[in-house]
Structures are given as structure tokens and as C-alpha cells.
N, C-alpha and C positions, 0 to 999 in steps of 0.2 A: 201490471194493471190491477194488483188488492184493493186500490181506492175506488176504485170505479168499476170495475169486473158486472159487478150488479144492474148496471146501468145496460150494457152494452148488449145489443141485440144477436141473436144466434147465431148469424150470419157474419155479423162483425167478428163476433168471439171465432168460429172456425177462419175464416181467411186470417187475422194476427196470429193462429195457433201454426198457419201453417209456416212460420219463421224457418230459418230465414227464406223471405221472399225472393223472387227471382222474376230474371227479364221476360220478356214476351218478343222472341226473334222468330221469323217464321211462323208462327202459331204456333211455335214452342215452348215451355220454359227452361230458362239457361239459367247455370249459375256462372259466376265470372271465370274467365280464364284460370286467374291465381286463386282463386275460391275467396277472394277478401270479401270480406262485408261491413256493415258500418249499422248503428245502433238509431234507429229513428225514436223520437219523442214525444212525448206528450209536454205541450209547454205550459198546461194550468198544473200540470202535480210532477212532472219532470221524468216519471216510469219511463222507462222503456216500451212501447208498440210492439216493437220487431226488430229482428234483424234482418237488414236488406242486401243481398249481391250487389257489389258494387263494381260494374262494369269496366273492361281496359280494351285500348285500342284495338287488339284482334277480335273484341267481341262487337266495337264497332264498325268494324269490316265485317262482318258476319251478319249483322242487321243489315247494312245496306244493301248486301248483294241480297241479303234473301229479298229489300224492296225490290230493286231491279229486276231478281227473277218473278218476282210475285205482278210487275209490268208489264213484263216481257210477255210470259209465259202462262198467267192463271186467266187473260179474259179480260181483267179489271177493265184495262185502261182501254180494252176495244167494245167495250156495252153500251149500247147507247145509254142516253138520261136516265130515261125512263128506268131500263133495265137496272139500272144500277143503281134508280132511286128505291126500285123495289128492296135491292140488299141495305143499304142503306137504313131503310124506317125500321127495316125489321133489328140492326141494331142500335137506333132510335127506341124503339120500343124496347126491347130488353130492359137498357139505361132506365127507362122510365118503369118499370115493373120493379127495377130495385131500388130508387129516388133515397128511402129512407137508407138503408145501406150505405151509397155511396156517401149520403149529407152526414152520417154520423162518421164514418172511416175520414172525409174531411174535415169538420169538426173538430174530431184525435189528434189528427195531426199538423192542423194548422194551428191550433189555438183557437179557431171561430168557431162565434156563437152558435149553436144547431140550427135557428132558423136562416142566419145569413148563408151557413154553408148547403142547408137545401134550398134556399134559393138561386148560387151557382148549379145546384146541377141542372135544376129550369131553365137554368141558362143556358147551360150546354145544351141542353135539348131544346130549346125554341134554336138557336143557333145552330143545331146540326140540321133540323127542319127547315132553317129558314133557305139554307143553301142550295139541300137537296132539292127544296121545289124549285128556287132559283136556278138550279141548273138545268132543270126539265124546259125552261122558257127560252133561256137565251139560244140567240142566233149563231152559233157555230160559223155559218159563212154568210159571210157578206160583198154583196158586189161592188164592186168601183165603177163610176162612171169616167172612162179615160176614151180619149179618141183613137180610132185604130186598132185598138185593141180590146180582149173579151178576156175581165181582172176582176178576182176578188180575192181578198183574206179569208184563211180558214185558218180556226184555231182548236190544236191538241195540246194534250194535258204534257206534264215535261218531265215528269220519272219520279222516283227517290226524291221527296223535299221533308229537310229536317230542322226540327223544333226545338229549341233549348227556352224553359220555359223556368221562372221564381216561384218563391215559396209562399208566395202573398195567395193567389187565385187559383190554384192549380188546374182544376177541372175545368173552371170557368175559361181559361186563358185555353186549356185543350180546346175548349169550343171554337175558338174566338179563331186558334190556329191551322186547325188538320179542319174541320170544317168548311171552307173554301176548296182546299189542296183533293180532300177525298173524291167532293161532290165532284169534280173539274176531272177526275180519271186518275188523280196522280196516289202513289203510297207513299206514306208516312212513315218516318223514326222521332219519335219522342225520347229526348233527355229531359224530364222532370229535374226540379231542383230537389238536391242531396241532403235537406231537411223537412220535404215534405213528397215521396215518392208512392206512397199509399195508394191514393186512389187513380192514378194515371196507370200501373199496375191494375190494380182491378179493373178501369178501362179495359186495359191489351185482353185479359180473360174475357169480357164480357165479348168484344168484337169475337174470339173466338168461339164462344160458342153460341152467336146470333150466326153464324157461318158465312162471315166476312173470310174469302179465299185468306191462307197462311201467308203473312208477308205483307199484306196489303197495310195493318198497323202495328209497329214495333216499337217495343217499351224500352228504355237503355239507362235503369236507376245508377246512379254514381254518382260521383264527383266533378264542378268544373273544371280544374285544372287536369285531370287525366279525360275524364269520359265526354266532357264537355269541349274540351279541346281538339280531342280526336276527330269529334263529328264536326265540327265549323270547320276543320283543313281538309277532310276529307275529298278527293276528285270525283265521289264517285256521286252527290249528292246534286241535285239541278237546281233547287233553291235551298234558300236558309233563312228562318224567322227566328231572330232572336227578342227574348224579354227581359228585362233587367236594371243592372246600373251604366252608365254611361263607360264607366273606366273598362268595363268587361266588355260594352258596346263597341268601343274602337278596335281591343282586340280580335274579336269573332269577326267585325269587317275587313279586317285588315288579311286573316285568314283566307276568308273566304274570297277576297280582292286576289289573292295571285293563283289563286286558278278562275279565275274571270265566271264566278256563282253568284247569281241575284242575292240581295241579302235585304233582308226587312230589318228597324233595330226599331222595339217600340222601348224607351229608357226611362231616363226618370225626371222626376218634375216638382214645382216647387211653386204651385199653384195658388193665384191670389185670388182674392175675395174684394171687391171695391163697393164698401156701403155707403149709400148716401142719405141724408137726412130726411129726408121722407117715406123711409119705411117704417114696418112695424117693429121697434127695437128687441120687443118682448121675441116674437117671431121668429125674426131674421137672427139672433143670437142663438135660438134653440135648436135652427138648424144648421147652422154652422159651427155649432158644440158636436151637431149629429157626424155630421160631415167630418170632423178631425179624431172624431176617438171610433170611427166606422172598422172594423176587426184591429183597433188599437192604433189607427193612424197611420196605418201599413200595408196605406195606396197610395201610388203615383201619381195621378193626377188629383187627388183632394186639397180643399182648401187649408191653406198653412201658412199661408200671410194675407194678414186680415188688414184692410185698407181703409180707415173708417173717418168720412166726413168729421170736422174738430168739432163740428154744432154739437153732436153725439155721441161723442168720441167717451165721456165717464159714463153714461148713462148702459150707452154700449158695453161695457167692461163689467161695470156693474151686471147687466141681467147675464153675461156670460159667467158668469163667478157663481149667479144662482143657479144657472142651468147645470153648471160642472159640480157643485156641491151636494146634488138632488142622484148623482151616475152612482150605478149600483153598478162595481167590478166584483168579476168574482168567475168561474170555472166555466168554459165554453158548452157546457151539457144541464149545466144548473136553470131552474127556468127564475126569469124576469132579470137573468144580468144582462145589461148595456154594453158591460166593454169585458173581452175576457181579454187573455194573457199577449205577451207580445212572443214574436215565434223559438226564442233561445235567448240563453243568457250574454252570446255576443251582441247579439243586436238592445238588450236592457242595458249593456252597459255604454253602447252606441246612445243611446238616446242620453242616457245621463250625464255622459260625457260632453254632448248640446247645451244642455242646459249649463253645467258648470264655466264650459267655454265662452258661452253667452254673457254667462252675466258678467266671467273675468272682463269683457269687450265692452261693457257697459250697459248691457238688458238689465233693463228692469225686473223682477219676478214677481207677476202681481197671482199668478195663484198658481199653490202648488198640491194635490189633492193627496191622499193616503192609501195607500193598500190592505185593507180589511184584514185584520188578525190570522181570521180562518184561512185566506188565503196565502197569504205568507206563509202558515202551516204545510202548507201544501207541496211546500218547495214550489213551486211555478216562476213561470218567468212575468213577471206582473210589474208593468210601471203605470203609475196613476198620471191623470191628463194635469198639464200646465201652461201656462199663462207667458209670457215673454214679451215684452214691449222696448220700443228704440227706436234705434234708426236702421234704415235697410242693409247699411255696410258691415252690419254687425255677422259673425259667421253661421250664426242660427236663422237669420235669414237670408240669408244667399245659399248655403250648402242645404241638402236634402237630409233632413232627422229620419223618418219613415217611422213616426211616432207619433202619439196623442199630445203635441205641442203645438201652439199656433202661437204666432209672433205681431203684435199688433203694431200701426202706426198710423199717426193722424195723417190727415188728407185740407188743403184747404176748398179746393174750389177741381171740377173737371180736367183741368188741361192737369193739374199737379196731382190728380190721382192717377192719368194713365202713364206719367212720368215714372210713378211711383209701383204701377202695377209691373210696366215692364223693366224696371231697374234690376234686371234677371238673365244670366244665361238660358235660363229654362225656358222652353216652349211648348209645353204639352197642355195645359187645361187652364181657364180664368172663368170666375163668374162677375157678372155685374148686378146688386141688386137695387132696386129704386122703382116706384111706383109711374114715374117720369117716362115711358114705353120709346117716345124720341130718343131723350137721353140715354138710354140703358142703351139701344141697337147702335148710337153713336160711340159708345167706349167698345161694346161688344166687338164691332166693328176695328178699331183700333186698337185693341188687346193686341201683343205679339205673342200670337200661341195659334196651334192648330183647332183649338175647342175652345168655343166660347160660348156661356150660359147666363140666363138672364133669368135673375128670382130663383133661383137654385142652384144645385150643386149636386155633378158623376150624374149626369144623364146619358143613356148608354143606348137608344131606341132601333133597332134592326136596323138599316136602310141607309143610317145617316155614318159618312166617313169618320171614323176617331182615329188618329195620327199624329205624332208630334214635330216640332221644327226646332228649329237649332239646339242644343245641347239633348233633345228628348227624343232624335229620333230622324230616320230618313224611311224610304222605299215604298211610303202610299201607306192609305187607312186603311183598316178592319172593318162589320161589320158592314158593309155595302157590297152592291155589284162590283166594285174597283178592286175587291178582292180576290173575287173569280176568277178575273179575266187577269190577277198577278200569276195565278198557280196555270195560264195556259196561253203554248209560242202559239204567236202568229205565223203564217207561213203567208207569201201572196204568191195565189197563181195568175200567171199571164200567156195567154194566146192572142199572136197575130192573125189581126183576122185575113180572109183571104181575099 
């Protein structure tokens, strides 16, 4: 860390000092069984962070029983709401007494910009609050009205549910995940992704010394294919939320399928944008420049095929060509850059390899931007935002890039843009923009996707379900009461009356 060392706050600097990093099993830290560990990165200059423990199947047996016991046996999961929203805030607050900390430790190691990565921890924390109080409200039992008999549903929390979480959101996605599952009574095992395991690590520390009982959340840094695999087959686990790519999606359900384990799969997505001729060109292009190079293009649900009425179909290109011309790339901690690095050189060369494929297929390349000198000095992983136009069957827009690419194509009229929107596997997120409020809710409305947004783009508001459908995902939304009540069985009691 010589490039940057000066930057990096006290706090930062002592936890990367205390390399190699290690897991949080029981309110302990562990290092792995075989002692492996694996080198994390900084993707704006390429140093080394730390070196992380990288967990194996017997130490994922060792997280889960300590959940189990930490269920069983600490209290948790018998505290009312209440009682347990008091442990709760207090490590809510923690989180929030170290905001800067975790946003900069995220930042490091995702390649995001400081402000967007303290903005996930606010997210973590409006999301861990949001639950906690939500579970102070809801009704536990409920009666049934049945003849003859004196019935109602009561519902408890259901043990052990674990997390296999990507390298795009980390913290935010912690929220999004064990935030439902804690508030509801249940413990947690977190596997972070094996390129961004930093601050889900300083989570597990922080829960521990807010004096969340040992066991209640457990950190498991590794690899998918060993650490990540262990825990999706696992019998000992009562749910499973996973986040990711589809192809790793089918596997982790198919796991978790034969010992008959609920499984959430939020995947991946290839999200359109349907403009029509009555917006603000200038506008509507500067936020959907915003929208695709958002921590370099590497969100799921962002827009990445752009659908644009033929009326304005140049004019369109044109203001986006100004808007992408005007982006300052450059080091995730530097202040006024727009787009920093993308998170490793496999996935730079993932992106590049889109585009070259693309255009073999017949894309057009109407803009292709540059990576700033200094920055290339830097060694980082940096690919600058580009331009793609054609036709749909092209593989740059059918397959997921997870980059600062957007793929344009004209539209003539209504019926052939929502043709054109859903000519997709994917089902996770679409926007429709148009000043026309009828017509927007009428394509909104017919989008095939689980999210649909109208004059914007990644709206994300506490309350409201976000879930995807077909190729992007099954087992219910995030973000709502429907998520509560996934992390707790129902049981129904029945007495005859006499």
C-alpha cells in the first residue's frame, strides 16, 4: 500500500496491518484448517490490502455448529423483538460510529468510489434498522377463522441461514441479506466473495464487540469452489441466500435441492432502458451514462441496453457520446473521479473480450473512451466506458458484460419496443422513460422483469419487493416485509373445540 498509505485512516491502516486476516466463527478468529490464504487487492493500483485465511470445508462445519449452538443455546432466538432489537441497534450503532472506516476498507477493496462506498454502509444501516423495527411490529400469531375449531399460525425463526454474497456490493448486499434473517431470531454464516472479503470481516469483529452473543454472526472468507460450496451442500444450514451469476446460481440450488434447504438466488441481469421521443434528450442520456458506468458497470440490475425511439435515436447517441467524453476515471479515493477501476484484471479482460466479440457479430462501435495515463501508471484494473449498437442477437447484448458498456438499438413505435425490451432471458430490472405517465405505466407494466422504473434508473426504497424472474432469480424479494417472514416457519396450532 506505498501508493496510497498516506491517504488511509488509522484505523484502516491497523486492521490491513493485522494480515493475514482471519474468519469470525463463534466470536472467534480462526485461521483456516490448512493455513491457506490468498492475497486481496486493490484494483485502482493493484498492491496488495492483505492477506486473507481462506477457509475449507471443516472450518465450514465449525461455523455452522457454532450457529446452531449460538440458537440453541445463547438466548438469541428465544428474546422477544424487542429484547433483541435492543442488541441489535447497539450493533447498528457501532457500524455507524465507524461509517468512515468501513466506506474507506470498502472502497480498497472493491475498486469504489469513497462516496458511493459510504453510501452502502448507510445502507447497511438504514437496512439493518429498518428490519429491526419491523420486527418489533409484526404479528407473530395470527388466528384463523375455521368452524369447529380454535386455529392459528404462529411463526419462529428457523436456525443456521447462510449467505454467499459477490464482490460488486459487499456490505450493502450484508444488509440487504442477514438483516431480515438476524432481526426474525435466526444466526448467520456469511461467505463474502474471495475478491472482496475486507469489510464483511470487520463486520464479524464489530458484531463482536457491540456484544452480539458468539455464534450469532459468522464470517467464512474463501473461495467458491471450496468454501462456497461446502456451505450451499451443507445439512446443517435451514436457509440459503445466494447472490451472483446464474451458472453458479443453478449450482448452489441444485446443492441445496437434495437436502430439501429453502434457497433464494438473487443473479444476474441485462437490464433495458426503453426511451421515447418526448423526453429531455440532454437529461435522459446523462443519466443513463450515470447509470451504466455506476462503480464501473458492475450492477446487476443497471441499464445496459438502451432502446431508443428512431425519432431520436442520433440525437440520443450524440448527447451520450458528450456525456461519456466529459467522465473523469481515475483512483477510487481520488476526489471528483466518476468511474474508478473495475474489480481485477479477469473481469477487464471479460469486458474486453464483449466488446471485441461484439463487433466480430456486427456492433457497431460508436464510442470507445481512454484511460488517463496516470492511471494506467498505476497498474489498476481500469477499462473506460463504450458505446455498442445493432441488433439484439448480437452476444453483447444478450450475455451480461458487468461493465461500463451499453448496447444501443432503435425502436419504432410501442408494441416494438416492449418486443425489443424483453427479447431477453434476463428478468431482473427495466426502465421506461417518456413524459407520456399512461404510456410509461403501460410498457412498465409489460416489461418482463421483476422491477420496473419509470424516468429513472436502480431505485432501491425500503418497503418495496426487489427480486428477479426467469434467468435472474427465484425464492421472493428483498427489501420488504416478504423478507421477514422468508427467514421464519410457520407452524399452525389447532384445537377442537369442545
Amino acid at each position: 500500500m506505498s501508493q496510497l498509505n498516506s491517504q488511509l485512516i488509522p484505523e484502516v491502516k491497523e486492521f490491513l496491518a493485522g494480515s493475514p486476516l482471519k474468519a469470525v466463527i463463534g466470536g472467534e478468529d480462526h485461521t483456516s484448517a490448512n493455513g491457506g490464504t490468498c492475497a486481496t487487492r486493490d484494483p485502482g493500483t493493484g498492491e496488495v490490502l492483505a492477506e486473507v485465511s481462506f477457509m475449507q470445508p471443516e472450518d465450514v462445519d465449525a461455523a455452522i455448529q457454532a450457529a446452531q449452538a449460538a440458537f440453541d443455546r445463547s438466548g438469541w432466538s428465544d428474546l422477544s423483538p424487542q429484547a433483541r432489537g435492543v442488541l441489535l441497534h447497539r450493533f447498528i450503532d457501532e457500524v455507524e460510529k465507524r461509517r468512515n472506516i468501513f466506506a474507506q476498507i470498502e472502497a480498497l477493496d472493491c475498486g469504489k468510489l469513497l462516496r458511493q462506498a459510504d453510501s452502502d454502509v448507510q445502507n447497511f444501516i438504514d437496512t439493518m434498522r429498518y428490519y429491526t423495527e419491523m420486527a418489533m411490529h409484526v404479528e407473530r400469531r395470527a388466528p384463523l377463522a375455521v368452524p369447529h375449531y380454535d386455529a392459528y399460525t404462529y411463526r419462529a425463526p428457523v436456525g443456521p441461514c447462510a449467505f454467499i454474497f459477490p464482490w460488486n456490493f459487499p456490505l450493502l448486499l450484508d444488509g440487504w441479506g442477514i438483516a431480515p434473517a438476524l432481526a426474525a431470531g435466526n444466526t448467520v454464516v456469511i461467505k463474502p466473495a474471495e475478491d472482496t472479503p475486507l469489510s464483511t470481516i470487520y463486520l464479524g469483529r464489530v458484531a463482536r464487540e457491540a456484544g452480539l452473543p458468539p455464534g450469532v454472526i459468522n464470517v467464512l472468507p474463501g473461495d467458491g469452489e471450496v468454501t462456497g460450496a461446502a456451505l450451499a451442500k451443507h445439512p446443517g444450514i435451514r436457509r440459503m441466500s445466494f447472490t451472483g451469476s446464474p451458472e453458479v446460481g443453478r449450482r448452489v440450488a441444485e446443492a441445496c435441492g437434495r437436502n430439501l434447504v429453502p434457497v433464494k438466488l438473487e443473479l444476474g441481469g441485462k437490464g433495458g432502458a426503453v426511451v421515447f421521443d418526448d423526453v429531455d434528450v440532454e437529461a435522459t442520456a446523462t443519466q443513463l451514462v450515470q447509470a451504466v458506468t455506476f462503480h464501473s458497470g458492475q450492477v446487476c440490475c443497471t441499464a445496459t441496453r438502451w432502446i431508443v425511439q428512431k425519432t431520436i435515436y442520433d440525437r440520443f447517441v450524440e448527447a451520450t457520446v458528450k456525456c461519456l467524453q466529459s467522465l473523469r476515471i481515475g483512483h477510487e479515493l481520488q476526489r471528483g473521479v466518476q468511474m474508478g477501476p473495475v474489480i481485477s484484471e479477469k473481469q477487464r479482460q471479460r469486458i474486453l473480450s464483449y466488446l471485441s466479440r461484439g463487433q466480430e457479430q456486427g456492433a457497431k462501435l460508436l464510442y470507445q473512451g481512454e484511460t488517463p495515463p496516470a492511471e494506467k501508471a498505476r497498474e489498476g484494473t481500469y477499462v473506460a466506458p463504450a458505446l455498442l449498437a445493432g441488433l439484439l442477437e448480437n452476444v453483447a447484448a444478450r450475455e451480461e458484460i458487468f461493465g461500463p458498456v451499453a448496447y444501443l438499438t432503435p425502436f419504432e413505435d410501442e408494441e416494438d419496443a416492449i418486443r425489443k425490451v424483453n427479447a431477453t432471458d434476463y428478468g431482473l430490472a427495466n426502465s421506461v422513460w417518456s413524459r407520456n405517465l399512461d404510456r410509461a405505466h403501460r410498457v412498465a407494466e409489460a416489461m418482463e422483469a421483476a422491477n420496473s422504473w419509470i424516468n429513472a434508473h436502480n431505485l432501491f426504497p425500503h418497503g418495496v419487493p426487489y427480486s428477479g424472474i426467469k434467468k435472474s432469480g427465484l425464492g421472493g424479494g428483498v427489501l420488504s416485509e416478504q423478507a421477514l417472514f422468508d427467514y421464519l416457519r410457520a407452524t399452525s396450532v389447532v384445537r377442537p373445540r369442545e
